[in-house]
Each structure stands twice: as C-alpha cells, then as structure tokens.
TORFIDO-634562 format. One line per 8 residues: number of its first residue (from 1); for each residue x, y, z of N, C-alpha, C. Coordinates in steps of 0.02 Angstrom, whole numbers, always signed. Last residue first. Layout:
# TORFIDO-634562
NUM = X Y Z X Y Z X Y Z ~ ...
This chain:
# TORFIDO-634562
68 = +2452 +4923 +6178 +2379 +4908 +6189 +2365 +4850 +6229 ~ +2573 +4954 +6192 +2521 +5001 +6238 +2449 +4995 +6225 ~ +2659 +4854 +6108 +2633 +4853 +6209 +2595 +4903 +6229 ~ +2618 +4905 +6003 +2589 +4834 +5995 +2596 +4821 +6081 ~ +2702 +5012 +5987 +2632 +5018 +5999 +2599 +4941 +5998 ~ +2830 +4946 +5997 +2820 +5001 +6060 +2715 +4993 +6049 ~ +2820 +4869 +5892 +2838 +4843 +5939 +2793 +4874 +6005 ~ +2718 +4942 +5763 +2784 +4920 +5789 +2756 +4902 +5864
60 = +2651 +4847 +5639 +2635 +4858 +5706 +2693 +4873 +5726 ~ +2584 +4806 +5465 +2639 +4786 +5532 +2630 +4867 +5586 ~ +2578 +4786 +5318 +2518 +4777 +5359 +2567 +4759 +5447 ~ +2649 +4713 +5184 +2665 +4795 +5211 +2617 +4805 +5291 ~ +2629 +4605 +5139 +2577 +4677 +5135 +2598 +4745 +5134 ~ +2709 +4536 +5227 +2715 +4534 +5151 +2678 +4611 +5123 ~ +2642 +4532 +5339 +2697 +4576 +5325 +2708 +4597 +5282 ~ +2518 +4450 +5324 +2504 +4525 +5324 +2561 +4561 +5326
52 = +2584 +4343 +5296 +2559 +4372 +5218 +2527 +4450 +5250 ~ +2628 +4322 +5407 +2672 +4311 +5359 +2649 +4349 +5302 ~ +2511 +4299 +5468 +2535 +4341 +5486 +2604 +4368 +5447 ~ +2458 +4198 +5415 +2431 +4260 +5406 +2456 +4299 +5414 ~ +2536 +4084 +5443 +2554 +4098 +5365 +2503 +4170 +5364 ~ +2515 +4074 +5575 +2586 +4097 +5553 +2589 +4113 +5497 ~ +2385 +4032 +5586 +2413 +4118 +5602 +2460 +4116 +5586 ~ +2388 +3901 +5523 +2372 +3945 +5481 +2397 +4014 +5517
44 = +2477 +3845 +5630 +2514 +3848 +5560 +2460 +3907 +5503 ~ +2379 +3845 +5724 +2441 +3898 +5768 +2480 +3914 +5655 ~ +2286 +3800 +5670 +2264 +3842 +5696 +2327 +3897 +5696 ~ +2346 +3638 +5694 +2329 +3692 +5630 +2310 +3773 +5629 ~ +2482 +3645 +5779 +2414 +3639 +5766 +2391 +3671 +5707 ~ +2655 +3591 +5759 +2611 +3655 +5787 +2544 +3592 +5752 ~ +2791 +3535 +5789 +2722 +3506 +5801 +2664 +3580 +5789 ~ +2911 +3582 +5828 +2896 +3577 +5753 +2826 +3554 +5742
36 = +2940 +3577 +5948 +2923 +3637 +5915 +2912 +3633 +5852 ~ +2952 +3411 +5970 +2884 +3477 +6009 +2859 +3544 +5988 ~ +3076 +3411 +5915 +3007 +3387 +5890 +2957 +3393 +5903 ~ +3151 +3489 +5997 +3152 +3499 +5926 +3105 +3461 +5885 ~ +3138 +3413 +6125 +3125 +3474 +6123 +3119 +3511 +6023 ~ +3212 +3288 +6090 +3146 +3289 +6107 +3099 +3347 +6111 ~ +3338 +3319 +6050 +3294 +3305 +5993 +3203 +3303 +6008 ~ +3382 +3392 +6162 +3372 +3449 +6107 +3351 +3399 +6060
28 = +3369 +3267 +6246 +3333 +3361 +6268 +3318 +3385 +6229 ~ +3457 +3183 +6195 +3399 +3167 +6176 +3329 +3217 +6211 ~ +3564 +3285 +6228 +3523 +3261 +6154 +3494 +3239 +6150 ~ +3579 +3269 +6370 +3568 +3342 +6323 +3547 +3334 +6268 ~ +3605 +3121 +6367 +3542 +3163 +6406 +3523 +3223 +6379 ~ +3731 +3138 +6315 +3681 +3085 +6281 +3623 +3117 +6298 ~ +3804 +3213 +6423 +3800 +3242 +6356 +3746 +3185 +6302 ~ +3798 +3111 +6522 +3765 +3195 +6535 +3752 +3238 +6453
20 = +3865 +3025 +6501 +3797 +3013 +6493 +3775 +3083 +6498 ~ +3978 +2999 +6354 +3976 +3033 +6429 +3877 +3034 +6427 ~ +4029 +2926 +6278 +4024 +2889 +6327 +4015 +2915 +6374 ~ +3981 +2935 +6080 +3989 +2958 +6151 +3976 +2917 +6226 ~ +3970 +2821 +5975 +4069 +2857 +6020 +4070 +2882 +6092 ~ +3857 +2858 +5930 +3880 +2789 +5933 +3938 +2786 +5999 ~ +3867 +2981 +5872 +3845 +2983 +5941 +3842 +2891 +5982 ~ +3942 +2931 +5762 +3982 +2993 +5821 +3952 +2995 +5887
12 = +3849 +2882 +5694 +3927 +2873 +5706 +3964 +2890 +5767 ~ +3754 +2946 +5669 +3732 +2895 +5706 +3826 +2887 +5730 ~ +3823 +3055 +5582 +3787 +3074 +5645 +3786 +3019 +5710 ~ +3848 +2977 +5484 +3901 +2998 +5511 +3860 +3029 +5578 ~ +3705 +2949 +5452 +3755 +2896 +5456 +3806 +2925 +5504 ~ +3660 +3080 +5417 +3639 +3033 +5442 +3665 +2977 +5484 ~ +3753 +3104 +5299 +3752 +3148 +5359 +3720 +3104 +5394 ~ +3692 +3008 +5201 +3772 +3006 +5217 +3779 +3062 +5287
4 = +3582 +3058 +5175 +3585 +2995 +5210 +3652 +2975 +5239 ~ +3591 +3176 +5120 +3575 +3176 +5193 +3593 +3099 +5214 ~ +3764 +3201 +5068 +3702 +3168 +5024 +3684 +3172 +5116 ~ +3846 +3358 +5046 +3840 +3286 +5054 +3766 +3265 +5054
C-alpha cells in the first residue's frame, strides 16, 4: 500500500482509541522513536566507521573487547 494510505488508516484507528493508558503508551513509543533517530553527527559518522571497519573484515570479539 501507498504510505499515505497507511498513514490515514493509522490516524483512523488511533482516532477509535478510548483508552487513555494505551494513547499515553504511544505518544511514549512516538516520542521515544524520535529521540533515537536524532543522533549527532559525530555519533552518525562512528556508526558509518564502524560499519565500514566490519565490512573490512576489521572486528573484535566480544570476550576480548571486555578484557580491555
């Protein structure tokens, strides 16, 4: 389906809801889902380094990445 048509049907449904505890949980998980999508530049370039040092082959296991 077309997003704008998901969109719609979304607004739809939460249009319906009449329980406040469950309205409260969503506007949790939209307010919380736009906090994590925020990064800094800083935080978006280590992610694409660290992405391209996997790519590499260039990785750490776990166990020795805690004994330092």
């Amino acid at each position: 389906m077309e997003l704008a048509v998901e969109k719609l049907r979304l607004v739809k449904q939460i249009l319906e809801i009449n329980d406040d505890k469950l309205i409260s949980a969503l506007l949790n998980l939209l307010t919380m889902t736009n906090s994590e999508n925020s990064l800094t530049e800083e935080q978006h370039q280590g992610l694409l380094l660290g992405i391209k040092q996997l790519d590499e082959g260039r990785r750490v296991s776990l166990k020795d990445f805690l004994r330092k």
